[in-house]
GURO-458195 format. One line per field, with one value per residue: x, y, z of N, C-alpha, C, O, CB in turn. Coordinates in nm, 4 decimals. Glycine has a CB too. Layout:
<kollos>
n_px	(X ...) $
n_py	(Y ...) $
n_pz	(Z ...) $
ca_px	(X ...) $
ca_py	(Y ...) $
ca_pz	(Z ...) $
c_px	(X ...) $
c_py	(Y ...) $
c_pz	(Z ...) $
o_px	(X ...) $
o_py	(Y ...) $
o_pz	(Z ...) $
cb_px	(X ...) $
cb_py	(Y ...) $
cb_pz	(Z ...) $
</kollos>
This chain:
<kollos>
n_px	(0.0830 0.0517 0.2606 0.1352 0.3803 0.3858 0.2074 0.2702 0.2180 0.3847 0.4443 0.5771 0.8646 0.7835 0.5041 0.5292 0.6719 0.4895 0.3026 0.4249 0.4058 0.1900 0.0937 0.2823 0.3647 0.5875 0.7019 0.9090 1.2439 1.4716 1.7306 1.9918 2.3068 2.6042 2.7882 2.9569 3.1590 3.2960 3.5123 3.6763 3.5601 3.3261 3.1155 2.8213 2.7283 2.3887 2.2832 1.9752 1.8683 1.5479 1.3769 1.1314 0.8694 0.6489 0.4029 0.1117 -0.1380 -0.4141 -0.5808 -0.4837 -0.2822 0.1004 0.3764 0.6866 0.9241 1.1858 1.2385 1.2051 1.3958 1.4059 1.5893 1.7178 1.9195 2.0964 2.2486 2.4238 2.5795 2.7668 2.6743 2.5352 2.3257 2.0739 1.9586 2.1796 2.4007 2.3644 2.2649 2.3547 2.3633 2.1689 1.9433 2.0575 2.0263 1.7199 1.7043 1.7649 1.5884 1.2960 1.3908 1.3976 1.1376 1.0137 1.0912 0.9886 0.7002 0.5657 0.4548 0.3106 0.1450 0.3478 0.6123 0.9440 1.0796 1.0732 0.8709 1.0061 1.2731 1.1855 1.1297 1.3916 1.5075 1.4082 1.4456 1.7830 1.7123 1.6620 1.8079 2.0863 1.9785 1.9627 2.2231 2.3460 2.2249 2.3561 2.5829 2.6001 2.4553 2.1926) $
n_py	(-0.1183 0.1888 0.4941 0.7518 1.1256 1.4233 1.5348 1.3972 1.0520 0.7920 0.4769 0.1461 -0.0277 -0.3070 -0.2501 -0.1075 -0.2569 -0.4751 -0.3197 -0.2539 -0.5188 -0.5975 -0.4632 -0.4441 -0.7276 -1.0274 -0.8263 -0.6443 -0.5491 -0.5819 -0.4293 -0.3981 -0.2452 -0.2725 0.0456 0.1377 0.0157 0.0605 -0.0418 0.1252 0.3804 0.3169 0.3581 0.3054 0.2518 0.2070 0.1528 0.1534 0.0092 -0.0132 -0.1278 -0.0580 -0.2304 -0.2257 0.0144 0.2089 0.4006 0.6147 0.3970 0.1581 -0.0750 -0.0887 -0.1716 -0.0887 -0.0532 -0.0629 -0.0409 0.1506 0.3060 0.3707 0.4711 0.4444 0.5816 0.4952 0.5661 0.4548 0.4184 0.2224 0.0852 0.3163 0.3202 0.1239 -0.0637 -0.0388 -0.1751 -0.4414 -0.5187 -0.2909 -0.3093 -0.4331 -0.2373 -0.0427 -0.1074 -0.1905 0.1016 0.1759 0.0770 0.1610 0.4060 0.4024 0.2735 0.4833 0.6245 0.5438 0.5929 0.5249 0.6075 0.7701 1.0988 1.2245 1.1601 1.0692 0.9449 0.6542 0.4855 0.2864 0.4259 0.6556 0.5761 0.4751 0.7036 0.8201 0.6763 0.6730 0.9810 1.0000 0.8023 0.9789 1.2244 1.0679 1.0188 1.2891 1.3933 1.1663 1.3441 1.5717 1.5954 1.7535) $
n_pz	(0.0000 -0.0835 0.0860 0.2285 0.2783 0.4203 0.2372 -0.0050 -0.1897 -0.1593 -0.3310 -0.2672 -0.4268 -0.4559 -0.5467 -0.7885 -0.9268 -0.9931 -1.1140 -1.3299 -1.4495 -1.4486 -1.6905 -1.8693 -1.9103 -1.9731 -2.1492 -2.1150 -2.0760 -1.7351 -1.6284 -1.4017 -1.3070 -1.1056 -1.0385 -0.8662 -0.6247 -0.3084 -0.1184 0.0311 0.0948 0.1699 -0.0523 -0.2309 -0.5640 -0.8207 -1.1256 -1.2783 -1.5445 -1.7928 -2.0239 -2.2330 -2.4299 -2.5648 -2.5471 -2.4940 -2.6982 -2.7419 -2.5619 -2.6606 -2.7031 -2.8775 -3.0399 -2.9496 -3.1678 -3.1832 -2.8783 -2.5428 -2.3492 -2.0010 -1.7468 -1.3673 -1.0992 -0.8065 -0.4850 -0.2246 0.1410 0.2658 0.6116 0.7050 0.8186 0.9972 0.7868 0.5881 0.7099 0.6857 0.4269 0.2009 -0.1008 -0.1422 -0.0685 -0.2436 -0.4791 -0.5248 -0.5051 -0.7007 -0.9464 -0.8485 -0.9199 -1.1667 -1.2960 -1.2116 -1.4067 -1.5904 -1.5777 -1.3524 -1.0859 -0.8196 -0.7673 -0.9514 -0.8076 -0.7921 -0.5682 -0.4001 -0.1424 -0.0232 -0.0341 0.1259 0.3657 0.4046 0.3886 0.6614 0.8365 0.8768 0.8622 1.1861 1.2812 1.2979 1.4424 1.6955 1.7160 1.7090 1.9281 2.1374 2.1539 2.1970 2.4742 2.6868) $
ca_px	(0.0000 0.1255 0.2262 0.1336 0.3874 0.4476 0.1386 0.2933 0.1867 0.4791 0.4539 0.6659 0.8948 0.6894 0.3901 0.5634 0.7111 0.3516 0.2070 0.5273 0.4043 0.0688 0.0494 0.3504 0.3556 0.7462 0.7574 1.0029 1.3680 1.5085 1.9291 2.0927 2.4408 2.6880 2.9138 3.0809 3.1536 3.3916 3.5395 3.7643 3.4637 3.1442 2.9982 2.7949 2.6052 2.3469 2.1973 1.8486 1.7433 1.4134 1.3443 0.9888 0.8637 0.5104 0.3177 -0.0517 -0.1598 -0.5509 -0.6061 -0.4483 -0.1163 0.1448 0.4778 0.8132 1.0215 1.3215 1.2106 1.2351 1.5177 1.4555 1.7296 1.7273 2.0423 2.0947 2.3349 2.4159 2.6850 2.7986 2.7066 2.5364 2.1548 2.0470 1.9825 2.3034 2.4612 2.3776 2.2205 2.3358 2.3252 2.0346 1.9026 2.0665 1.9156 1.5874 1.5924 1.7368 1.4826 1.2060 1.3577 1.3981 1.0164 0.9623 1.0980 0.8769 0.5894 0.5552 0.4607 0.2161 0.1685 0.4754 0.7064 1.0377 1.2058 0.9702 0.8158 1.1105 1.3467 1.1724 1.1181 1.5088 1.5802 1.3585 1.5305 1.8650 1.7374 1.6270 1.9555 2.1750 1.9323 2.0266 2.3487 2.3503 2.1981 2.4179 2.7651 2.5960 2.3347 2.1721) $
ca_py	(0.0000 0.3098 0.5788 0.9295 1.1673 1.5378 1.5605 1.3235 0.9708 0.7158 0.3546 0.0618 -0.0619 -0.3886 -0.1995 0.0026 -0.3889 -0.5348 -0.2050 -0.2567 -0.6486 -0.5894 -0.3667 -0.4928 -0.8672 -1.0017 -0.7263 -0.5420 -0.5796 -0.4676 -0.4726 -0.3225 -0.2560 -0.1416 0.1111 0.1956 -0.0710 0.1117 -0.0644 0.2038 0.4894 0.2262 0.4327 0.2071 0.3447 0.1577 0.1838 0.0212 0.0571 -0.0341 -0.1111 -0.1410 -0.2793 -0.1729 0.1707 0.2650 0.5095 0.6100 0.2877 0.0390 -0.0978 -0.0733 -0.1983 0.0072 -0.1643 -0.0702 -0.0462 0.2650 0.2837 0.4699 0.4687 0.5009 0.5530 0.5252 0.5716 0.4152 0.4224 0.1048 0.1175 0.4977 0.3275 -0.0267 -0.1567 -0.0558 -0.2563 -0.5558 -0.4974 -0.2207 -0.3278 -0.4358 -0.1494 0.0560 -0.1569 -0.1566 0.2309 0.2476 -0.0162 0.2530 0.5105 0.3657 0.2601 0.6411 0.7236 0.4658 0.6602 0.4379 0.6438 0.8498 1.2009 1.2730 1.1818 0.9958 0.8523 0.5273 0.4555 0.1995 0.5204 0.7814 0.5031 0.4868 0.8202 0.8924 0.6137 0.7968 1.1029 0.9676 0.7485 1.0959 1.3094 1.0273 1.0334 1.4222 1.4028 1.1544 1.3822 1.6978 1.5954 1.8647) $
ca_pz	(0.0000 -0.0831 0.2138 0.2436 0.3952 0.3474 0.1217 -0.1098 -0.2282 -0.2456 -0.3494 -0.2914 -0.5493 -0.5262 -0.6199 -0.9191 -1.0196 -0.9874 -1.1860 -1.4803 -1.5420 -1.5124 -1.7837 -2.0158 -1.9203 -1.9532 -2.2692 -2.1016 -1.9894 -1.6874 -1.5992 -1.2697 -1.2877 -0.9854 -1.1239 -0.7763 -0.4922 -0.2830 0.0475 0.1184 0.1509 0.1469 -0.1578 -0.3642 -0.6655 -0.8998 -1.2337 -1.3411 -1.7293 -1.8184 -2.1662 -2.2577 -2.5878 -2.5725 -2.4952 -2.4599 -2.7233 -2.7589 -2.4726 -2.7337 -2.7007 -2.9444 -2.9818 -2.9969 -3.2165 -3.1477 -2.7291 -2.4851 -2.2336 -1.8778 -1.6178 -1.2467 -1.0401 -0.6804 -0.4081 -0.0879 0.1923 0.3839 0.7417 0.7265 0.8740 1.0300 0.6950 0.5447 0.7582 0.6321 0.2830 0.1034 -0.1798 -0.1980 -0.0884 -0.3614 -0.6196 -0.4987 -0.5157 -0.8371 -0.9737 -0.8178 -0.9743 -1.3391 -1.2775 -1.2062 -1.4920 -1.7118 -1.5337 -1.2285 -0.9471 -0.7856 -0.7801 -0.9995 -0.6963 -0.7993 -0.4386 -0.3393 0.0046 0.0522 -0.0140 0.2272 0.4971 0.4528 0.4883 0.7775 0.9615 0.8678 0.9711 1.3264 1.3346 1.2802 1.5492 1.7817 1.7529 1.7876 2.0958 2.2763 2.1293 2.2820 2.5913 2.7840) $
c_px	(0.0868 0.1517 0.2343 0.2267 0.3900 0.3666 0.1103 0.2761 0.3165 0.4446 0.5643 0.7431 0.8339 0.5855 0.3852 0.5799 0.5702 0.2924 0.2566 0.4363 0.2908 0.0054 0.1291 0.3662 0.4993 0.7798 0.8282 1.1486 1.4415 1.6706 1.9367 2.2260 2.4938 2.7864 2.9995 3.0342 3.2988 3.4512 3.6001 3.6440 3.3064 3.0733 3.0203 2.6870 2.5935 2.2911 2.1364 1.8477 1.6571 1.3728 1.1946 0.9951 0.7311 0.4546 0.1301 -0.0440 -0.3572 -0.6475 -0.5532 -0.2995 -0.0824 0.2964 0.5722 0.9078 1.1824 1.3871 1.2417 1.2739 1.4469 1.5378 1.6926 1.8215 2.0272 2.2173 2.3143 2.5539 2.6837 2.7367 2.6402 2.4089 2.2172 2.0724 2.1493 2.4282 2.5360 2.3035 2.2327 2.3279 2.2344 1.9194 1.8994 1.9932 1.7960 1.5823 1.6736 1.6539 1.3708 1.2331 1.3502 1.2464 0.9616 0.9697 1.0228 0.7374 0.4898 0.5928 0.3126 0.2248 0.2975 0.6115 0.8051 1.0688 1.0498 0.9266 0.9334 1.2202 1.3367 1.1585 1.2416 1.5800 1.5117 1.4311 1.6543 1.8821 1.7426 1.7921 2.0911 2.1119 1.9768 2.1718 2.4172 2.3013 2.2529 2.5990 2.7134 2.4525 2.3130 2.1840) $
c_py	(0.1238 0.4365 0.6953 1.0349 1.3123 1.5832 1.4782 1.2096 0.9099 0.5752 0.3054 0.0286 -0.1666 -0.3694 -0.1549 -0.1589 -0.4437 -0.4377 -0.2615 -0.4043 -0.6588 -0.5453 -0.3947 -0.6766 -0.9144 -0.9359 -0.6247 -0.5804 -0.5120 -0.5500 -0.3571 -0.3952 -0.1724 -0.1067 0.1106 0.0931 -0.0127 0.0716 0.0412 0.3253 0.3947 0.2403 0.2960 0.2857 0.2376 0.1897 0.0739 0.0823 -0.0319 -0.0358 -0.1816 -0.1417 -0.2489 -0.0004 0.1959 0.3772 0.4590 0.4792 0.1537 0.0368 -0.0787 -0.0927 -0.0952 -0.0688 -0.1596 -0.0550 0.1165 0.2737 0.3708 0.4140 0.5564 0.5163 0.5969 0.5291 0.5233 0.4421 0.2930 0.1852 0.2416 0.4461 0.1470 -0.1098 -0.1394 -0.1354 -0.3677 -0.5954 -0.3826 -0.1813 -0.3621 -0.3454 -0.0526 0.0020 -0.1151 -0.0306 0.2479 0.1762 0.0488 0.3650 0.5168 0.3639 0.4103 0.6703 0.6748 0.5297 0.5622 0.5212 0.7502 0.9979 1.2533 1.2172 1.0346 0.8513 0.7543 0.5757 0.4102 0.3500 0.6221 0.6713 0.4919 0.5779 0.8887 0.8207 0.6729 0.8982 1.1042 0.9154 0.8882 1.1858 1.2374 1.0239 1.1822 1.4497 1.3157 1.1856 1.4812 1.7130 1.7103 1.8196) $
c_pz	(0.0000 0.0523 0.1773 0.3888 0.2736 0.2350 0.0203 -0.1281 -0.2711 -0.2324 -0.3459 -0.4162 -0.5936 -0.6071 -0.7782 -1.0191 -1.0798 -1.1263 -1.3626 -1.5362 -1.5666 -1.6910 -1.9197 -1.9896 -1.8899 -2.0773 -2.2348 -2.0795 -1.8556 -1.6504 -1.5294 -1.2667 -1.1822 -1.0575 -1.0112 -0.6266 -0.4022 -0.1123 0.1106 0.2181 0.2251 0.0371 -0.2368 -0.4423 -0.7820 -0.9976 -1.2830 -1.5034 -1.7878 -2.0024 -2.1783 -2.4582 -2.6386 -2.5199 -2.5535 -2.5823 -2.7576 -2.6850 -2.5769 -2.7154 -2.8136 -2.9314 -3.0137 -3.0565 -3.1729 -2.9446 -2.6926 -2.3851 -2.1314 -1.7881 -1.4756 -1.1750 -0.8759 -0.6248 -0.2871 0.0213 0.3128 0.5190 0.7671 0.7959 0.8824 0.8891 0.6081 0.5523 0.6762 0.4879 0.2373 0.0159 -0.2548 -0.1488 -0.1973 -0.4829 -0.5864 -0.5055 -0.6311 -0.8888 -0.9864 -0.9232 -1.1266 -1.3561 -1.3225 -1.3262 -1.6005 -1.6360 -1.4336 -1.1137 -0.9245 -0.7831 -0.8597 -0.8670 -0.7323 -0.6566 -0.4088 -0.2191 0.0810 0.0732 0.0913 0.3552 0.5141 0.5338 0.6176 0.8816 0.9433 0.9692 1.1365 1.3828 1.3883 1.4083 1.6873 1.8159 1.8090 1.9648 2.1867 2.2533 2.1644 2.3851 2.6365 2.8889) $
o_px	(0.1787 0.0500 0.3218 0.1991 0.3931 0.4150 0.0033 0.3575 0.3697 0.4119 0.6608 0.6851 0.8087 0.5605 0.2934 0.5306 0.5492 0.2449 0.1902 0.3994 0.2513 -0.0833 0.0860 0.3808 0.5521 0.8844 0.8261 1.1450 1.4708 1.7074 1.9039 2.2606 2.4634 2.8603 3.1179 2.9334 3.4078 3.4342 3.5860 3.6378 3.2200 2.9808 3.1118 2.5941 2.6887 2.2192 2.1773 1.8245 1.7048 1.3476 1.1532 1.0621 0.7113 0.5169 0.0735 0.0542 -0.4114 -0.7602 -0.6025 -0.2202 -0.1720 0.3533 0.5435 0.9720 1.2636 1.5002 1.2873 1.1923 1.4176 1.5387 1.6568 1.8461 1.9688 2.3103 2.2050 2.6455 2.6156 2.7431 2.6869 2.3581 2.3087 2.1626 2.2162 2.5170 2.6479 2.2953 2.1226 2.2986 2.2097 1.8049 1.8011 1.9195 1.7619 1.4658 1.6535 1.5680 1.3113 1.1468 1.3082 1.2066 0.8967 0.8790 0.9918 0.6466 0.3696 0.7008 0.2349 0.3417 0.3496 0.7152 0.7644 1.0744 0.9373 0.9396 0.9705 1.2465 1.4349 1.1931 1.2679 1.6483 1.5533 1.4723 1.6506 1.9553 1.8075 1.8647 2.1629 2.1996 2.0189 2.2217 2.4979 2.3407 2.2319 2.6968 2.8149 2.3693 2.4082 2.1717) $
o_py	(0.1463 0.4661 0.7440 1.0423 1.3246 1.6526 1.4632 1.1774 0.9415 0.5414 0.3641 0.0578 -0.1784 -0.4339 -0.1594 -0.1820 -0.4519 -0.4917 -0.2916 -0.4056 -0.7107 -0.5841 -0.3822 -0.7394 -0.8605 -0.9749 -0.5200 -0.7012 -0.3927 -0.6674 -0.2447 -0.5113 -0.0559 -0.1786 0.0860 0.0924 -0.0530 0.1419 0.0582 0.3492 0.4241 0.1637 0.2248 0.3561 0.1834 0.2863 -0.0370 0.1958 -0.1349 0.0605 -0.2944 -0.0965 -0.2492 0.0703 0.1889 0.4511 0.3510 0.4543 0.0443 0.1309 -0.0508 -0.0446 -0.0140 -0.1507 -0.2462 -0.0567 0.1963 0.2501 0.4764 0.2927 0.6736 0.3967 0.6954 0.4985 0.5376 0.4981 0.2817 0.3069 0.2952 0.5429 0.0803 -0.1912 -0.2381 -0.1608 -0.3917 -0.7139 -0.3314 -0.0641 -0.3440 -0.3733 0.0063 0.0611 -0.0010 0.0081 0.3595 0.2638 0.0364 0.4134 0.6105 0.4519 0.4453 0.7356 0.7468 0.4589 0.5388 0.5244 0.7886 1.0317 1.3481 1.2827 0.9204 0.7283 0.8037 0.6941 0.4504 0.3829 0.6736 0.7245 0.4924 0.5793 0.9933 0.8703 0.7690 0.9230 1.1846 0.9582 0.8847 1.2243 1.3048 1.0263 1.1999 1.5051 1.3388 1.1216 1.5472 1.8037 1.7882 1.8910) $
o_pz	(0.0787 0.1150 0.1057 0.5086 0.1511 0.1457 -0.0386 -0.0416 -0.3775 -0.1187 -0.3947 -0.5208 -0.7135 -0.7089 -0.8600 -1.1295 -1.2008 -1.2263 -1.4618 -1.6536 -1.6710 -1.7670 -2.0343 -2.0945 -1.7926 -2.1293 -2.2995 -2.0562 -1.8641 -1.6474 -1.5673 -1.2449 -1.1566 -1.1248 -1.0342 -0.5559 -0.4430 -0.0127 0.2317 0.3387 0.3076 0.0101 -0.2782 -0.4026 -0.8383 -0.9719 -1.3173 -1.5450 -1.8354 -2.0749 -2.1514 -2.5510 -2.7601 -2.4407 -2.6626 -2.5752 -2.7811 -2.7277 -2.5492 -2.7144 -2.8933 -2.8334 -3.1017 -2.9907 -3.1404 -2.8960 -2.7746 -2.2959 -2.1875 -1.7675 -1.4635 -1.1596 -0.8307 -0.6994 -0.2323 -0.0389 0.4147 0.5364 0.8676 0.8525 0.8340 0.8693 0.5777 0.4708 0.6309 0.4554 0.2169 -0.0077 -0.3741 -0.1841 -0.2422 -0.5618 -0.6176 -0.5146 -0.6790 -0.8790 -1.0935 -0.9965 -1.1945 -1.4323 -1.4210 -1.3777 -1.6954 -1.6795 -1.4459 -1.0546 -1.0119 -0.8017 -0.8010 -0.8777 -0.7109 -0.6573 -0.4010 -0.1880 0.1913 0.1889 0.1447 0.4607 0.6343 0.6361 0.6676 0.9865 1.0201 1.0651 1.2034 1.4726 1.4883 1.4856 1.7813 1.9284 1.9002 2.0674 2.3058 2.2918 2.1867 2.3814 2.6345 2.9885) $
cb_px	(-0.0940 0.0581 0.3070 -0.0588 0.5184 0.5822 0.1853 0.3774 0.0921 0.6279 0.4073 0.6179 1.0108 0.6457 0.3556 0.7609 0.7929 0.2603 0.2675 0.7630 0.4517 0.0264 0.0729 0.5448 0.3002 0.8444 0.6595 0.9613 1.4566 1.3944 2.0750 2.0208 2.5044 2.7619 2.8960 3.0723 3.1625 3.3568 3.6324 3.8953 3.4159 3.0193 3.0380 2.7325 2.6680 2.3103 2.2597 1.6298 1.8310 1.3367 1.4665 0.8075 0.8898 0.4380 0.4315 -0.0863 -0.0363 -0.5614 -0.7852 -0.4950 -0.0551 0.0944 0.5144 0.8882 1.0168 1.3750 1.3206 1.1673 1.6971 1.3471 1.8971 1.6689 2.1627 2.0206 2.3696 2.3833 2.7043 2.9980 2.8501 2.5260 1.9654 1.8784 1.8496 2.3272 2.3850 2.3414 2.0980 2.3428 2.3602 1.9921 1.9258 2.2182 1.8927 1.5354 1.5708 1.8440 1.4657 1.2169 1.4338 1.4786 0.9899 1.0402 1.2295 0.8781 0.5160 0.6473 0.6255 0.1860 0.1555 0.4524 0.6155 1.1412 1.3040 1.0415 0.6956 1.1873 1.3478 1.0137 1.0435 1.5569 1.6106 1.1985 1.5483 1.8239 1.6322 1.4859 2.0263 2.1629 1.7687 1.9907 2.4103 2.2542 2.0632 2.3789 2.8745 2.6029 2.3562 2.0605) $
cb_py	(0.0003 0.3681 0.5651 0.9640 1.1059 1.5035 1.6412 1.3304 0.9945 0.7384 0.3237 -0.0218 -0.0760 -0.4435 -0.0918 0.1450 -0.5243 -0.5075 0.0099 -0.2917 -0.7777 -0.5061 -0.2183 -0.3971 -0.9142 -1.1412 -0.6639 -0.4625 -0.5738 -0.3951 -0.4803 -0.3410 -0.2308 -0.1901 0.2737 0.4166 -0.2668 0.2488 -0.1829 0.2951 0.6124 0.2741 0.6167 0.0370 0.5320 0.1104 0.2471 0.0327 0.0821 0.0932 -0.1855 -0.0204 -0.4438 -0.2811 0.3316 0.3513 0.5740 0.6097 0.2860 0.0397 -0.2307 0.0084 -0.3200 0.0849 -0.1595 0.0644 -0.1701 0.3297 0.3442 0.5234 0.5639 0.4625 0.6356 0.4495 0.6709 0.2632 0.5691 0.0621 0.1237 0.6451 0.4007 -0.0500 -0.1418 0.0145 -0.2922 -0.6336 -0.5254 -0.1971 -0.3450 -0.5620 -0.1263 0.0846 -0.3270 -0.1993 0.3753 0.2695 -0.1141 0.2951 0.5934 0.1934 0.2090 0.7507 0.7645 0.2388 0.7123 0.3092 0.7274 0.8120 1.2293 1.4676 1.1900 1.1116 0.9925 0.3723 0.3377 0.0335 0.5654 0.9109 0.3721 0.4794 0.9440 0.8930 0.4470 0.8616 1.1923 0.8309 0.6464 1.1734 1.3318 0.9460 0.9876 1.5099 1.3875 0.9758 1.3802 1.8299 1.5164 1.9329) $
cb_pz	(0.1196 -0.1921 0.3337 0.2710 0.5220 0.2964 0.0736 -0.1367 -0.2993 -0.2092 -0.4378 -0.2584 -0.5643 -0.4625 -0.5477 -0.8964 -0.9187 -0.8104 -1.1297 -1.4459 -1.4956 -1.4240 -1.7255 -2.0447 -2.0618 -1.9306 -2.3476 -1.9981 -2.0745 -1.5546 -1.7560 -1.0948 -1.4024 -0.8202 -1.2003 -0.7479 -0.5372 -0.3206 0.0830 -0.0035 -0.0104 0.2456 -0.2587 -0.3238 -0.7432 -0.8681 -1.3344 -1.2434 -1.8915 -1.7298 -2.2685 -2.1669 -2.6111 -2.4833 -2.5927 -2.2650 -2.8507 -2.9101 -2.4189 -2.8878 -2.6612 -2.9709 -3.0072 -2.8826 -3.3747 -3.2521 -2.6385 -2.4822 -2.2759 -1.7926 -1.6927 -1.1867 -1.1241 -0.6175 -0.4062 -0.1000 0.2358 0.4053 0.7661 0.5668 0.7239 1.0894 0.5971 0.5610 0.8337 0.7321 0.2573 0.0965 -0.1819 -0.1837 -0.0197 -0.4019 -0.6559 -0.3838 -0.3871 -0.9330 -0.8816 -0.6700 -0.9262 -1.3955 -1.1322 -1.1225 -1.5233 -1.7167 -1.6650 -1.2343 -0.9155 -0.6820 -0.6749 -1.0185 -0.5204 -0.8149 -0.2249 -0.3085 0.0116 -0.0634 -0.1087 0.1970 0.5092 0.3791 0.3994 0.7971 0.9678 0.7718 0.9470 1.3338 1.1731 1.1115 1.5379 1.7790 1.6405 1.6977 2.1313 2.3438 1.9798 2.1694 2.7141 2.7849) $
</kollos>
């Protein structure tokens, strides 16, 4: 189910996956590549591209012959939140995955970053406020 914060309407990436096969079947391709696995810093960064083979015009499908690429790219940092820990890579996929989706017009209100993405960074942000508060207690 999709969550509402901030006004905004974000869906899961399951949801966006679910939405993609519904609608093209397996007439699409998708490939995630890691460009940057970096032990020294942690930085990992992914790219999804999405090739569909079909499109909707006037409610009728239609194929693209030659297909239509979108690309999502994400970033992550070893270790920066709980899940990072111990999946951050598969975190970073999963939000570039979302955001390739996005860009095949998989999402709600116009809004790129997933559910899975803002549920990341709110834990983040909470993780980071805690830590501020026990490096300068009142």
């Amino acid at each position: 189910m999709p969550i509402e914060l901030h006004g905004n309407t974000y869906e899961y990436v399951s949801e966006r996956m679910a939405s993609l096969h519904r609608d093209h079947g397996d007439d699409y391709d998708l490939d995630t590549v890691k460009l940057v696995d970096d032990p020294e810093t942690g930085r990992i960064e992914m790219k999804t591209s999405i090739t569909l083979y079909q499109t909707k015009r006037d409610g009728v499908w239609v194929p693209i012959p030659a297909g239509r690429t979108k690309t999502g790219m994400a970033e992550e940092i070893r270790n920066s939140s709980k899940i990072t820990t111990t999946s951050a890579i598969e975190v970073c996929e999963t939000s570039s995955i979302g955001r390739a989706l996005a860009a095949c017009g998989y999402h709600p209100d116009g809004t790129y970053a997933s559910a899975d993405e803002m549920e990341n960074a709110i834990e983040q942000q909470d993780q980071d406020k805690n830590q501020l508060t026990e490096q300068n207690p009142k």
